[in-house]
N, C-alpha and C positions, 0 to 999 in steps of 0.2 A: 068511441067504440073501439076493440080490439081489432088489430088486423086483420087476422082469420076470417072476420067477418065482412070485410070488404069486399065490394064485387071485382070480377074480375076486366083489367080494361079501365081503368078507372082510376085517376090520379088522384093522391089523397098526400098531405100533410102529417107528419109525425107531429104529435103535439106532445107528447111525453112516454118515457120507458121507465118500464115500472120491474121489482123484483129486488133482489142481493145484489148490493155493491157487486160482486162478480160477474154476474147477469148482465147486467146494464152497462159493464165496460165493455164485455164481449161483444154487446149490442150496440153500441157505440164505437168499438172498434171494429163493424162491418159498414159502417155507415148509418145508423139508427140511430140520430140527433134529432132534436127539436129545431124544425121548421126543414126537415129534410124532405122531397119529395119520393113519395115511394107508389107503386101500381101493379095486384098482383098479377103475374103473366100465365100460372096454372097452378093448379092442386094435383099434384100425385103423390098414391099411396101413404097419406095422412101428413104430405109437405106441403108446404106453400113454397112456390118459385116467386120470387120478391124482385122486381127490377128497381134498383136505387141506385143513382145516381148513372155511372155509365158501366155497372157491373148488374149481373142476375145471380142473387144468392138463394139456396135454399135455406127455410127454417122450419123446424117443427111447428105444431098446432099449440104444443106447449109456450116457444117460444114468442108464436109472434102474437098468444095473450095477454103480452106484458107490454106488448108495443101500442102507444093509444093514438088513435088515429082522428 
């Protein structure tokens, strides 16, 4: 399932990033690997706050559709 869709509070497994070569680096250069743990900590105004690893990034709705969880 996509990100986005995850509850919130809730530890979940990256199981694959999906999109353009550019995409997937970007998201892989925040931490978005395969077998990474991630947990979303809130949604505001159409973001997801993302806690992975020992950092909280925001990403759009767009972005973390590509992130599969």
């Amino acid at each position: 399932m996509p990100l986005y869709m995850a509850q919130i509070g809730k530890e979940y497994l990256v199981k694959k990033v999906c999109g353009l070569e550019e995409t997937k680096h970007h998201l892989k250069n925040l931490g978005f690997i395969p077998g990474a743990q991630v947990s979303i900590v809130s949604v505001m105004c159409g973001n997801i706050i993302v806690q992975i690893k020992d950092a909280r990034v925001a990403v759009s709705k767009e972005l973390a559709s590509k992130i599969i969880i």
